[in-house]
C-alpha positions in Angstrom: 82.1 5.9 4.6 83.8 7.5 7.9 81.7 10.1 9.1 82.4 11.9 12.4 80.7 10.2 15.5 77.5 12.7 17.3 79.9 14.5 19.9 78.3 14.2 23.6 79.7 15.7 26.5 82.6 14.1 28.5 84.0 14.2 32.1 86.2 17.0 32.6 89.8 15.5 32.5 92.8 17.6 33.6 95.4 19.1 32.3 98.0 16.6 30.6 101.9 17.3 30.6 103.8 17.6 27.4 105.4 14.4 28.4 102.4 12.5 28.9 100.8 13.9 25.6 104.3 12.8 23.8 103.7 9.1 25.7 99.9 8.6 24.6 101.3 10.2 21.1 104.0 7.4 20.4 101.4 4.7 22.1 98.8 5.5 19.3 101.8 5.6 16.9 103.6 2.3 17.3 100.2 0.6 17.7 99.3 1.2 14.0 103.6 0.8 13.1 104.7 -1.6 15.1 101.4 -3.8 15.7 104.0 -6.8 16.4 105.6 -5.4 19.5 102.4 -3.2 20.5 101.3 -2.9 23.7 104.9 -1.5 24.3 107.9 -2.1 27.0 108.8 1.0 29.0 112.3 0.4 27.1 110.2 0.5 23.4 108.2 3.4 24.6 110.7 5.5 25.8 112.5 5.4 22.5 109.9 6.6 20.6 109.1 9.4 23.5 113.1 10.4 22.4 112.9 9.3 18.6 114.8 12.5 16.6 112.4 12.2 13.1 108.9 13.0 12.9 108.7 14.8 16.4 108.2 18.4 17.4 109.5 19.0 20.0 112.6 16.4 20.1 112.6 15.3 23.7 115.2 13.4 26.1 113.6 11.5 28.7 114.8 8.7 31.7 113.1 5.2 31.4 112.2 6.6 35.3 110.2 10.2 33.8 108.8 8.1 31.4 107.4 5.4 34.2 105.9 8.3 36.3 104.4 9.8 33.2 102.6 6.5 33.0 101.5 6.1 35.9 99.6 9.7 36.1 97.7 8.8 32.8 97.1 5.5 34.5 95.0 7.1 37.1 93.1 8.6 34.5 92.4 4.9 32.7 94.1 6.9 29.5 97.2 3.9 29.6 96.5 0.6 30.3 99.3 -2.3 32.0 99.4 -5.7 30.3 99.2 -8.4 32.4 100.2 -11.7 29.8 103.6 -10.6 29.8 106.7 -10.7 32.6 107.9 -7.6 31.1 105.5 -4.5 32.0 103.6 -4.0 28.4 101.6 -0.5 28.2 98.5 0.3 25.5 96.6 3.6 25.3 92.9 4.0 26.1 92.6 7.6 24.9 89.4 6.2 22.2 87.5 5.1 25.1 88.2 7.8 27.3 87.1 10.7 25.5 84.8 8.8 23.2 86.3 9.4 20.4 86.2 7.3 17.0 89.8 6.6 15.6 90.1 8.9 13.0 90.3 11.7 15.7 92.4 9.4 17.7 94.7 9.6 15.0 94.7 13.3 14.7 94.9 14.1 18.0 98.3 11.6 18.1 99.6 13.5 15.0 99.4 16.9 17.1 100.9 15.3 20.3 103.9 14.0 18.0 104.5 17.0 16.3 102.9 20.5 17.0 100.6 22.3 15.5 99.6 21.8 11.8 97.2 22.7 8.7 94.4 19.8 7.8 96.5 19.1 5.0 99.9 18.4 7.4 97.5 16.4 9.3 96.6 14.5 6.7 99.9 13.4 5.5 101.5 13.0 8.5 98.5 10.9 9.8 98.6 8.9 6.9 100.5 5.6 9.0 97.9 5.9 11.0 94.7 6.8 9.4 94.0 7.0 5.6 92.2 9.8 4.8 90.2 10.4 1.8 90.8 14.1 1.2 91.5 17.4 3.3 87.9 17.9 3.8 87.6 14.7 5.5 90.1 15.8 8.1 88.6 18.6 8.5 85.5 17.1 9.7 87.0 15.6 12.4 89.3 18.4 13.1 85.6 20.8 13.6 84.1 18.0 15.2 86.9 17.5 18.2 86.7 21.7 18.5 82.9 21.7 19.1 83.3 18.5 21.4 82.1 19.6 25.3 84.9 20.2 26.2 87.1 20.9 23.0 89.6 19.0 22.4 91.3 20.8 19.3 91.5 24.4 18.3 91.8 26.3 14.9 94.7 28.9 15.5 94.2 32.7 13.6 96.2 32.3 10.3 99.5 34.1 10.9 101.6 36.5 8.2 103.1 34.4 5.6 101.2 31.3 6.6 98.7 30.3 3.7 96.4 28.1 5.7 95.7 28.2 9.8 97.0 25.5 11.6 95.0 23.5 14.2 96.6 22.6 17.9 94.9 20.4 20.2 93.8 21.9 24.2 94.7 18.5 26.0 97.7 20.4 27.3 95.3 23.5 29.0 94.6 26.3 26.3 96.3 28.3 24.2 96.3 31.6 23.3 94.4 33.2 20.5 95.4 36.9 21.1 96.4 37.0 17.6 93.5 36.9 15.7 92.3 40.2 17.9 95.6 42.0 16.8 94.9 44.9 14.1 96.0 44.5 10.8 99.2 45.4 9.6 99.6 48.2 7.3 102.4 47.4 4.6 105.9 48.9 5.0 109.5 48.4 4.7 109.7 47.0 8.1 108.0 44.2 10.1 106.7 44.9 13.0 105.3 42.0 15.8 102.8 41.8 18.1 104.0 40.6 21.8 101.9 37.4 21.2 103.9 37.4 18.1 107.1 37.8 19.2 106.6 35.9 22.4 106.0 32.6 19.8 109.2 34.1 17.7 111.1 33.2 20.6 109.7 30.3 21.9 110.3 29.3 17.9 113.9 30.4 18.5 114.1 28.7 22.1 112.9 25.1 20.7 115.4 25.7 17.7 118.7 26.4 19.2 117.5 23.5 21.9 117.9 21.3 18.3 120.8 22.7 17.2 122.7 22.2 20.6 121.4 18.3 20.3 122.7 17.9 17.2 125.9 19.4 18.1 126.4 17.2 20.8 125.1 14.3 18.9 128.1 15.2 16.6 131.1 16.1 18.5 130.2 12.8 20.6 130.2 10.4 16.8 133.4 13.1 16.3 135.0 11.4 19.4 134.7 8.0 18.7 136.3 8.7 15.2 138.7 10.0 16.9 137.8 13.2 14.0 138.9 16.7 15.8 136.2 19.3 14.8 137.1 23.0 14.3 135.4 25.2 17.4 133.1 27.8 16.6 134.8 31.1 15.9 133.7 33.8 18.4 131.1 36.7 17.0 
């Protein structure tokens, strides 16, 4: 039966970049995928560091970001370089370094990869890489990495319209949690937003339009080599 492990406190480790989150994310990731070509190339792992599906926010990185991502987590001993290989092979050591069991090492992948989610996101979206027997299970992990010293995962207040409260992890430096001191909402015709609100409304908006100009480009590029002219976008 998985249980979680008895947390104990752990050396303070700094702040990690979104990039270097996304490149321990895809290490735990292909190691459980693609155990044939794990520990990975920097070629390999800075595909999956750009891969479109199952990735939150989509990212487009140089081979060259990628290698100076790696070696910052390198000084921390959170990647490790192969040495039985002529080609530079690189495998995570996130378990070892915070001392966590795999379950959470899983978890804490899932929220690099893709944002924040509810236990039971987690649990499908984790399911490649860790089978979990129910919510609660996740759970139990989830509450153990929050009361870990220092936490490495937080439960966000449960926004409008959300049924469940999703859970982001603090690897990245903290987040806030202004929300869950905001006063109720009284109903009413209109909606009205708190700035923490609307400051995420447009970071929501930012990271979407950053998606839609991708995939624009991604298709007026295909367009080209078809040689298919595409209709411009009418002005507003």
């Amino acid at each position: 039966m998985n249980t979680p492990s008895q947390s104990t406190p752990r050396p303070a480790l700094r702040e990690l970049t979104p990039l270097e989150a996304r490149v321990l994310g895809v290490l735990v990731e292909k190691q459980q995928t693609v155990p044939d070509t794990y520990p990975l190339s920097l070629n390999s792992l800075t595909a999956g560091c750009n891969q479109k599906t199952a990735r939150a926010p989509v990212m487009s990185v140089t081979e060259d970001e990628v290698l100076t991502t790696i070696d910052g987590l390198k000084r921390l001993s959170l990647v490790i370089e192969g040495s039985s290989s002529r080609v530079p092979r690189f495998e995570h050591n996130i378990n070892r370094v915070l001392g966590i069991p795999s379950q959470s090492v899983a978890l804490l992948a899932t929220l690099f990869l893709r944002g924040p989610q509810t236990a039971a996101e987690l649990r499908a979206n984790s399911a490649r890489l860790h089978g979990f027997a129910d919510i609660s299970s996740v759970e139990s992990f989830l509450d153990e990495l929050a009361a870990s010293d220092p936490p490495r995962v937080v439960k966000l207040p449960r926004t409008p319209g959300e049924r469940e409260s999703r859970w982001t992890h603090l690897l990245c430096g903290e987040v806030s949690l202004s929300l869950s001191d905001a006063p109720p909402r009284e109903a009413s015709g209109s909606e009205t937003y708190s700035l923490s609100e609307f400051e995420a409304l447009k970071a929501e908006h930012k990271r979407l339009a950053q998606e839609v100009t991708q995939l624009r480009t991604m298709v007026e590029h295909m367009a080209s080599e078809l040689g298919i002219a595409l209709d411009k976008p009418s002005e507003a």
